[in-house]
C-alpha positions in Angstrom: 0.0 0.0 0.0 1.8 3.4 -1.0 2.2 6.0 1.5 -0.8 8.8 -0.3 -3.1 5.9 0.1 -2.2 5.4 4.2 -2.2 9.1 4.7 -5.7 9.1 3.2 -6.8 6.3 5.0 -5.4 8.0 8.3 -7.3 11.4 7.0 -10.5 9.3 6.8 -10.1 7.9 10.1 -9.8 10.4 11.9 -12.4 12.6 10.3 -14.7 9.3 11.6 -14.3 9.8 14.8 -16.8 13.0 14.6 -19.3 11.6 12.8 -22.0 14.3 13.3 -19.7 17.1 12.4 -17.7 15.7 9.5 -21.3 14.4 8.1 -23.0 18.8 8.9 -19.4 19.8 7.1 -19.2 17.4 4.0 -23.4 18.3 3.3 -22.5 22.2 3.2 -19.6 21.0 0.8 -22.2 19.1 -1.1 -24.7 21.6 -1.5 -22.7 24.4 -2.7 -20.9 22.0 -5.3 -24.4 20.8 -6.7 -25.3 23.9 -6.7 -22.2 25.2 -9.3 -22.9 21.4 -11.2 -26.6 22.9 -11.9 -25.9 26.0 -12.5 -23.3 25.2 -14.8 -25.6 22.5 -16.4 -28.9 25.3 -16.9 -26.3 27.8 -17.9 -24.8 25.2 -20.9 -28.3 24.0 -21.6 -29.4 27.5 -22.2 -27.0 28.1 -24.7 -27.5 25.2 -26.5 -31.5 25.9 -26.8 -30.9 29.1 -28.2 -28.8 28.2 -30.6 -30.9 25.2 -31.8 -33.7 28.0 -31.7 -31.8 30.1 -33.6 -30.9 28.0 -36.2 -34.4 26.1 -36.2 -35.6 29.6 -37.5 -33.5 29.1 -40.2 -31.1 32.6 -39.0 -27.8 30.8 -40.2 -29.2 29.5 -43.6 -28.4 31.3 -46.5 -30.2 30.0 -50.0 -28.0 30.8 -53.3 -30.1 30.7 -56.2 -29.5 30.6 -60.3 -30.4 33.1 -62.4 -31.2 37.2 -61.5 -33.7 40.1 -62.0 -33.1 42.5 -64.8 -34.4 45.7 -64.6 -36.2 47.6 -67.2 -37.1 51.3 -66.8 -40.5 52.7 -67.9 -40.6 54.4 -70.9 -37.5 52.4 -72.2 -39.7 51.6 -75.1 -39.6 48.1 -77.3 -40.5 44.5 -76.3 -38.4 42.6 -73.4 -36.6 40.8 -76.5 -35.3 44.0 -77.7 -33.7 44.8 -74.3 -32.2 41.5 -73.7 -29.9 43.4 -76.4 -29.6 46.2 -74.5 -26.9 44.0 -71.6 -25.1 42.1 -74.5 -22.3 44.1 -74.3 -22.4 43.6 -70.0 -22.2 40.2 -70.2 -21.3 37.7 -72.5 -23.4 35.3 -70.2 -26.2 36.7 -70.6 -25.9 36.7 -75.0 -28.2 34.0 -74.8 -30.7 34.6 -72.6 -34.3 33.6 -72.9 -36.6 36.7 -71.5 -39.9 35.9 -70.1 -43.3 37.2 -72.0 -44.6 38.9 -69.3 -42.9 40.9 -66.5 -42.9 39.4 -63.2 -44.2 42.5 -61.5 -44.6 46.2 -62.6 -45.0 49.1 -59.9 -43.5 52.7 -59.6 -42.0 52.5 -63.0 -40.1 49.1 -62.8 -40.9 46.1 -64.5 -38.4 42.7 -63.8 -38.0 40.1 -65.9 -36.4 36.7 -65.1 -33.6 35.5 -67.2 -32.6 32.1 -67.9 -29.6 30.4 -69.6 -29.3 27.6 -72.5 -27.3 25.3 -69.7 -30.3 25.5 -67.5 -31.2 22.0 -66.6 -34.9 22.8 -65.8 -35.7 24.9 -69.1 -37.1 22.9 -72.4 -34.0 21.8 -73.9 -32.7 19.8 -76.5 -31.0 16.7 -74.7 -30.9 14.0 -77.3 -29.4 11.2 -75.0 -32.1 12.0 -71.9 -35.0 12.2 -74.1 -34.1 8.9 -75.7 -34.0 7.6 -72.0 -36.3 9.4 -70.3 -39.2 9.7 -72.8 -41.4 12.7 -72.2 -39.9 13.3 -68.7 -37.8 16.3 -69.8 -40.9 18.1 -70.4 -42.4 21.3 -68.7 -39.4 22.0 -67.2 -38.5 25.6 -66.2 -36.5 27.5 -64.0 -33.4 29.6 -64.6 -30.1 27.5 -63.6 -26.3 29.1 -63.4 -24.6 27.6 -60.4 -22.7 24.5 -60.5 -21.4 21.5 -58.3 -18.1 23.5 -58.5 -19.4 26.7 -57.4 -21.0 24.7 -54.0 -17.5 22.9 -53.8 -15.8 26.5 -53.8 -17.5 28.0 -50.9 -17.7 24.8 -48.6 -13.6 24.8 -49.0 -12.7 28.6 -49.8 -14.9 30.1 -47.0 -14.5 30.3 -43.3 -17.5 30.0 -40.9 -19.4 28.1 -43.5 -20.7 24.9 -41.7 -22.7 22.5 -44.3 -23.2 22.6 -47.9 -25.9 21.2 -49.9 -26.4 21.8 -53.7 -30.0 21.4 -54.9 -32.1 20.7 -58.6 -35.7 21.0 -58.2 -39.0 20.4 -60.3 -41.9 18.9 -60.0 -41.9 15.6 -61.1 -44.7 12.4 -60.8 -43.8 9.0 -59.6 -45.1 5.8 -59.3 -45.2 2.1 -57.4 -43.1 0.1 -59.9 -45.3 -2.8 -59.3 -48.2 -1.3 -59.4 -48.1 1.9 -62.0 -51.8 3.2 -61.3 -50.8 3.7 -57.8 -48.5 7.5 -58.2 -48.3 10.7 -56.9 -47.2 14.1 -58.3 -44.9 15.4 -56.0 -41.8 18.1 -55.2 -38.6 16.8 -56.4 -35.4 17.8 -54.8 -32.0 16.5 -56.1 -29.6 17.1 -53.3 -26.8 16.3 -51.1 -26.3 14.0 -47.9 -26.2 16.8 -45.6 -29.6 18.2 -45.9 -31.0 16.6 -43.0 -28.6 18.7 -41.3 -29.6 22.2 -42.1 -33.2 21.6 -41.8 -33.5 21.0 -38.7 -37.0 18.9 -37.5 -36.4 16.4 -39.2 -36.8 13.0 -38.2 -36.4 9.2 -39.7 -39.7 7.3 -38.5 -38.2 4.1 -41.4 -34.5 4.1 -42.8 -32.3 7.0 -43.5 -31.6 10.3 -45.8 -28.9 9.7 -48.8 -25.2 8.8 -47.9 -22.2 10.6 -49.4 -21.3 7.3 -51.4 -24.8 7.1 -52.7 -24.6 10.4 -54.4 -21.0 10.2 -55.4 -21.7 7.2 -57.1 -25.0 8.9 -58.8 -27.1 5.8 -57.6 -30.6 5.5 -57.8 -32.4 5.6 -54.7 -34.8 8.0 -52.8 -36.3 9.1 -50.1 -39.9 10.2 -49.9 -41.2 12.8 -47.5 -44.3 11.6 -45.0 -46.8 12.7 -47.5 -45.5 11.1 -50.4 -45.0 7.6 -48.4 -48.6 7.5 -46.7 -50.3 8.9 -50.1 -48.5 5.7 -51.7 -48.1 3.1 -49.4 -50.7 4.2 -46.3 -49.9 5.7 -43.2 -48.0 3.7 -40.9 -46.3 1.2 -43.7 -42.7 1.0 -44.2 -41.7 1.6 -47.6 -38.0 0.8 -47.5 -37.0 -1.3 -50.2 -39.8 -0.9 -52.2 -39.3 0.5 -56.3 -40.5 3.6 -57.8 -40.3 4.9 -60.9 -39.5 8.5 -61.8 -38.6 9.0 -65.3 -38.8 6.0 -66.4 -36.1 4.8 -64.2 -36.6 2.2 -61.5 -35.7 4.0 -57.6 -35.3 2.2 -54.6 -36.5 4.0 -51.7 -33.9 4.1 -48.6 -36.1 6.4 -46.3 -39.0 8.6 -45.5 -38.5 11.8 -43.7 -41.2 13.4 -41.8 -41.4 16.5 -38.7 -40.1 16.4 -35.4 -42.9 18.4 -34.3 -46.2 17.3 -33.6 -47.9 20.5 -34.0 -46.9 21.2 -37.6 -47.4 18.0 -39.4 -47.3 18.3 -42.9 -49.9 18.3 -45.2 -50.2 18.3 -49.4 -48.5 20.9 -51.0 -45.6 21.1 -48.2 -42.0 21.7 -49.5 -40.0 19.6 -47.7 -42.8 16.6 -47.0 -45.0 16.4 -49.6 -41.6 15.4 -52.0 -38.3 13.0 -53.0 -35.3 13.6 -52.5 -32.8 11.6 -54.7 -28.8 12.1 -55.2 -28.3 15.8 -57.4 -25.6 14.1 -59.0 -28.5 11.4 -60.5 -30.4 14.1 -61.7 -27.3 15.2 -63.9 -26.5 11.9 -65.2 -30.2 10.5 -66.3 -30.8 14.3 -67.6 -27.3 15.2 -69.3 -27.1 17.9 -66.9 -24.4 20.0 -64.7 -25.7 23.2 -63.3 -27.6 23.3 -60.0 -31.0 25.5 -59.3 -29.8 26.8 -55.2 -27.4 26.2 -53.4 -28.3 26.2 -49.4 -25.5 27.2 -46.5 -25.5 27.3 -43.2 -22.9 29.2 -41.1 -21.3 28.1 -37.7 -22.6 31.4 -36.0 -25.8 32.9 -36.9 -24.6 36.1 -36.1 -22.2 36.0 -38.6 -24.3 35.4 -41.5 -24.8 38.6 -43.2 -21.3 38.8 -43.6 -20.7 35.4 -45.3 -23.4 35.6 -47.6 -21.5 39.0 -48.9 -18.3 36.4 -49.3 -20.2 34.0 -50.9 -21.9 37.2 -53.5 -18.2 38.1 -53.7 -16.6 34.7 -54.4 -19.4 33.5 -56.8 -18.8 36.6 -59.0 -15.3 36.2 -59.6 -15.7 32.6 -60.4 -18.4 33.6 -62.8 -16.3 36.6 -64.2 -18.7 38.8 -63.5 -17.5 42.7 -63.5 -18.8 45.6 -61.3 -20.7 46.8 -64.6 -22.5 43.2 -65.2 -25.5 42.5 -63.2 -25.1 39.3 -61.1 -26.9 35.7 -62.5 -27.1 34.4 -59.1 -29.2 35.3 -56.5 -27.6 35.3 -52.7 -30.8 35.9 -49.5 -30.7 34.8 -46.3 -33.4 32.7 -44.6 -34.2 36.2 -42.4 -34.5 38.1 -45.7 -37.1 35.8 -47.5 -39.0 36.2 -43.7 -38.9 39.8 -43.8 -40.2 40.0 -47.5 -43.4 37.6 -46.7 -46.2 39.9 -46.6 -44.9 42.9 -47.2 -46.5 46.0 -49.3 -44.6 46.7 -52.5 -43.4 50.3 -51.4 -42.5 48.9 -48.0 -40.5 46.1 -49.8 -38.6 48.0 -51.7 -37.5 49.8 -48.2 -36.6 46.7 -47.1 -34.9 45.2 -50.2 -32.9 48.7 -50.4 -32.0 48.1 -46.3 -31.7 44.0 -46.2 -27.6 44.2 -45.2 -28.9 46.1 -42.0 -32.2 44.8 -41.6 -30.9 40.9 -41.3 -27.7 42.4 -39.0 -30.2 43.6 -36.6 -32.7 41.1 -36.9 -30.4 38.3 -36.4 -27.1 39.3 -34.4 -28.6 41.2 -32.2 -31.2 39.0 -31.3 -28.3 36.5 -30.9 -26.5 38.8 -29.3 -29.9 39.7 -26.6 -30.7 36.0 -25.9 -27.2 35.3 -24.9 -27.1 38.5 -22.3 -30.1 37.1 -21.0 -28.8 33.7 -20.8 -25.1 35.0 -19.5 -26.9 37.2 -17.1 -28.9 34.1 -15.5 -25.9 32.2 -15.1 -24.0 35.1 -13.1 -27.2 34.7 -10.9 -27.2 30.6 -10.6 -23.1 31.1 -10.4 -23.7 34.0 -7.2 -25.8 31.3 -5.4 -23.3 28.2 -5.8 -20.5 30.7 -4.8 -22.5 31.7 -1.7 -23.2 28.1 -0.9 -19.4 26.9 -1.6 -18.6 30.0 0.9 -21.1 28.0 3.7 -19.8 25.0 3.1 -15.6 26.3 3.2 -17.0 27.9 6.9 -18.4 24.4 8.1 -15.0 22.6 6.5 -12.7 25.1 8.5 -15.2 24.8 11.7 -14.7 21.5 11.8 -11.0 21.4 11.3 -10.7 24.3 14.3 -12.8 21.5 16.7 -10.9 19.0 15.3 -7.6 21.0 16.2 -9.0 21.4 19.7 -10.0 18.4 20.5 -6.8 16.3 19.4 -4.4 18.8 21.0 -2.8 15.9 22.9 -2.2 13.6 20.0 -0.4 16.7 17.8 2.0 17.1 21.2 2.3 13.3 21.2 3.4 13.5 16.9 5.1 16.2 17.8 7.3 15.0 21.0 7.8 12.1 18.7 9.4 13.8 16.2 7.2 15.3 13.8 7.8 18.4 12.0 5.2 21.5 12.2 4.7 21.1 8.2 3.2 17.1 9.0 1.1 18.2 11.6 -0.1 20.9 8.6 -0.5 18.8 6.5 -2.1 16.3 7.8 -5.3 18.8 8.6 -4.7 20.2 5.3 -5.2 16.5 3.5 -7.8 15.8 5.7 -10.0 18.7 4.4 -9.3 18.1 0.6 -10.5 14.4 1.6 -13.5 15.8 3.5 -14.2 18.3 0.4 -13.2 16.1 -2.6 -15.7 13.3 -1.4 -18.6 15.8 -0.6 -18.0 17.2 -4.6 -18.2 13.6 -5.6 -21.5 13.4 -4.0 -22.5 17.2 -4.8 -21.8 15.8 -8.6 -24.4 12.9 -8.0 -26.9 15.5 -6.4 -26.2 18.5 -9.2 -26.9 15.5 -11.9 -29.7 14.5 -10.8 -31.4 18.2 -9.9 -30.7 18.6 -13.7 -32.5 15.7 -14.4 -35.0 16.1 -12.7 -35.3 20.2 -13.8 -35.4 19.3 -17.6 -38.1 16.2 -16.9 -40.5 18.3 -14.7 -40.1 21.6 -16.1 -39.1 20.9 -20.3 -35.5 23.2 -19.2 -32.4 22.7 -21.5 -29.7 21.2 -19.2 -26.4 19.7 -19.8 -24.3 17.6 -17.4 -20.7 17.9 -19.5 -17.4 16.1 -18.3 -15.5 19.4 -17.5 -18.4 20.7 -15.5 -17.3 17.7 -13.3 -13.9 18.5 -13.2 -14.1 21.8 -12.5 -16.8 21.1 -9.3 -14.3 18.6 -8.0 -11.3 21.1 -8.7 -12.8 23.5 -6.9 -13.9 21.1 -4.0 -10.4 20.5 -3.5 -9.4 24.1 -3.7 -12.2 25.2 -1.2 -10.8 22.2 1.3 -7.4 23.9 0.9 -8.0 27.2 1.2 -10.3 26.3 4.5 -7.6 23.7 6.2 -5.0 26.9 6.2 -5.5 28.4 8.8 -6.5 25.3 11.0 -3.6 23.8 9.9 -1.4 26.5 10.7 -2.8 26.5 14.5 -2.4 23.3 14.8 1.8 23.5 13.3 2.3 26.2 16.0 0.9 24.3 18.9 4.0 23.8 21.9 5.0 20.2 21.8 4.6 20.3 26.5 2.1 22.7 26.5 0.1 19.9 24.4 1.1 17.5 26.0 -0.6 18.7 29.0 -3.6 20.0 27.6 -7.1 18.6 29.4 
């Protein structure tokens, strides 16, 4: 047995000898070190909830998508065709542009029109080897397309702060139970990435799992069908994995079905992100003899920081594009707070907005960020006063009981000491019996703290989190506060006279 473990042992003994005492001192240790383990825990759990509230209202998502709004001025004169030529000299991009019939809104003098490009994999194209494949599928496809898998590559590994990355083709599209072809649906299609699930947030598995990183590397044929899509085709409650369906004339396997965490918004017909299939993007370009993208969706690390990367992103995408200061953009960069703000807005008042959005999104989103965690900061200074006032308590009883201790075994230090024991072992061993009395009361303050937490976030639906280093900091400071009370004991106890000890009643 090595000599720490004996003069722990002989620390434990002799703190057994008052029972009562050591029992009223290690309880006011224990207290004050749950209360830092849940404070610590309500103060990390905060953070983490608003975060995951943050980001569950979409205020780190930025969308990128193809294509722009041109702007014609009222009383320019001639049809939309005659002033696609009016740019040609901008922008050798835009030479072969397609201009809508009909502007997509007209107020104050402006009309917009939407351009689209001959590489646009949703427009009605000639695509020899996919219409030989594909039959009529290529049909009624159409919206602008400019980005490409490289472009989505670029910012992923170019940018700092950018957290996930997932490129995105969209159309509707109908599909069908391979065995039985009556039974189809005409859905939302969405070729993407594998790390969707990850930046929309609320989503749930209830059978299999979203696409894997192979499975759209290797462009393989598989999907997974939102709630909507699964119960219209199979029923409600019936697990589709495994099963075939056909989508262009091409056999799928589905891998998974994706419905909403949340109970109170289940989804219904129509919904985006339910009512649809999501299969590799990198399929989509192969069966349709494709390569550019329709959006491109981000998500920062910090949603307070997401203006600012969405002006990098602007920034990097138009030098990759060549796009000078005098050629109007052919990508589209908003935030998830600007499309918010835009929803059910007037025409003059959007305008305001659209001419404000840098400043509008900064305020809207960092300093909300910025409020919630000055709340949440400020309510851990207010747990962290109240563990330091019961750590405080419980150093008092610790050196109380070292002071009674001292008194009471005056005889046995003048015995050590008339035996030949230095002043710095009598100090030390009422020193390493406090860090034994405090370092076991943390270890049971831990146990208490953990299961207060528990019990919080059960009963009352609060964010808590227990971490690892919240334990070794309560036990660090358990040890320090057992220190820091044995001092002075200790010292009395080192200065005692070895006869006048001796003879002590």
């Amino acid at each position: 047995m090595s000599a720490m473990v004996q003069v722990v042992l002989m620390a434990w003994n002799a703190l057994m000898r008052n029972k009562v005492q050591t029992l009223l001192a290690m309880l006011g240790v224990m207290v004050g070190v749950g209360a830092l383990v849940t404070s610590m825990a309500l103060g990390k759990g905060a953070q983490e909830a608003i975060k995951d509230q943050l980001l569950a209202a979409g205020a780190n998502m930025i969308i990128i998508n193809s294509g722009n709004y041109q702007v014609e001025r009222a009383g320019a004169g001639g049809s939309p065709a005659d002033h696609a030529s009016i740019i040609k000299p901008l922008s050798p991009r835009l030479r072969t542009a397609q201009w809508l019939p009909n502007p997509i809104s007209n107020h104050s003098g402006i009309k917009l029109y939407r351009t689209h490009f001959e590489d646009d994999p949703m427009a009605e194209h000639d695509h020899p080897i996919a219409s030989e494949r594909l039959g009529d599928a290529m049909a009624g496809l159409g919206a602008a397309a400019t980005l490409s898998l490289d472009d989505a590559r670029a910012i992923r590994e170019q940018l700092d702060g950018i957290e996930f990355v997932a490129s995105g083709v969209h159309e509707n599209a109908r599909v069908a139970i391979a065995k039985t072809p009556e039974k189809q649906w005409f859905t939302r299609l969405h070729g993407t990435e594998s790390q969707l699930p990850v930046i929309r947030s609320g989503w749930v598995f209830p059978y299999g799992r979203f696409l894997t990183q192979s499975q759209v590397r290797s462009a393989e044929q598989v999907m997974v069908l939102g709630k909507v899509v699964a119960d219209r085709l199979f029923g409600e409650n019936v697990n589709p994995v495994g099963e075939v369906l056909t989508l262009w004339n091409q056999e799928f396997t589905v891998v998974g079905v994706v419905a909403s965490r949340s109970w109170a918004s289940q989804p219904a017909a129509g919904d985006d992100q339910f009512d649809a299939v999501y299969i590799p993007v990198t399929t989509v370009h192969s069966l349709l003899n494709l390569s550019k993208l329709n959006t491109i969706t981000v998500t920062t690390a910090s949603a307070g920081e997401t203006t600012i990367i969405a002006k990098q992103i602007e920034d990097l995408l138009r030098v990759r594009h060549g796009i000078t200061e005098q050629m109007p953009d052919d990508f589209m960069v908003r935030t998830q707070s600007a499309q918010l703000l835009g929803k059910g807005l007037a025409p003059d008042v959007a305008r305001i907005v659209a001419g404000n959005l840098e400043s509008i999104e900064a305020l809207t989103i960092e300093q909300l960020a910025a409020s919630l965690q000055r709340a949440n900061r400020t309510m851990l200074a207010l747990l962290a006063g109240v563990a330091a006032v019961s750590l405080l308590v419980g150093g008092i009883g610790v050196m109380n009981l070292l002071l009674l201790s001292v008194t009471q075994r005056t005889r046995e230090v003048g015995l050590r000491m008339a035996m030949g024991a230095r002043s710095r072992d009598i100090a030390s061993q009422f020193v390493i019996e406090a860090i034994v009395l405090s370092v076991v009361g943390g270890l049971v303050g831990i146990t208490v703290g953990a299961l207060i937490s528990e019990s919080l976030e059960q009963l009352f639906a609060w964010s808590t989190d227990v971490s690892l280093l919240s334990m070794v900091i309560a036990i660090v400071v358990a040890a320090l506060l057992g220190t820091v009370a044995s001092v002075y004991p200790a010292h009395r106890a080192a200065q005692l006279n070895p006869i006048g000890a001796l003879n002590h009643e």
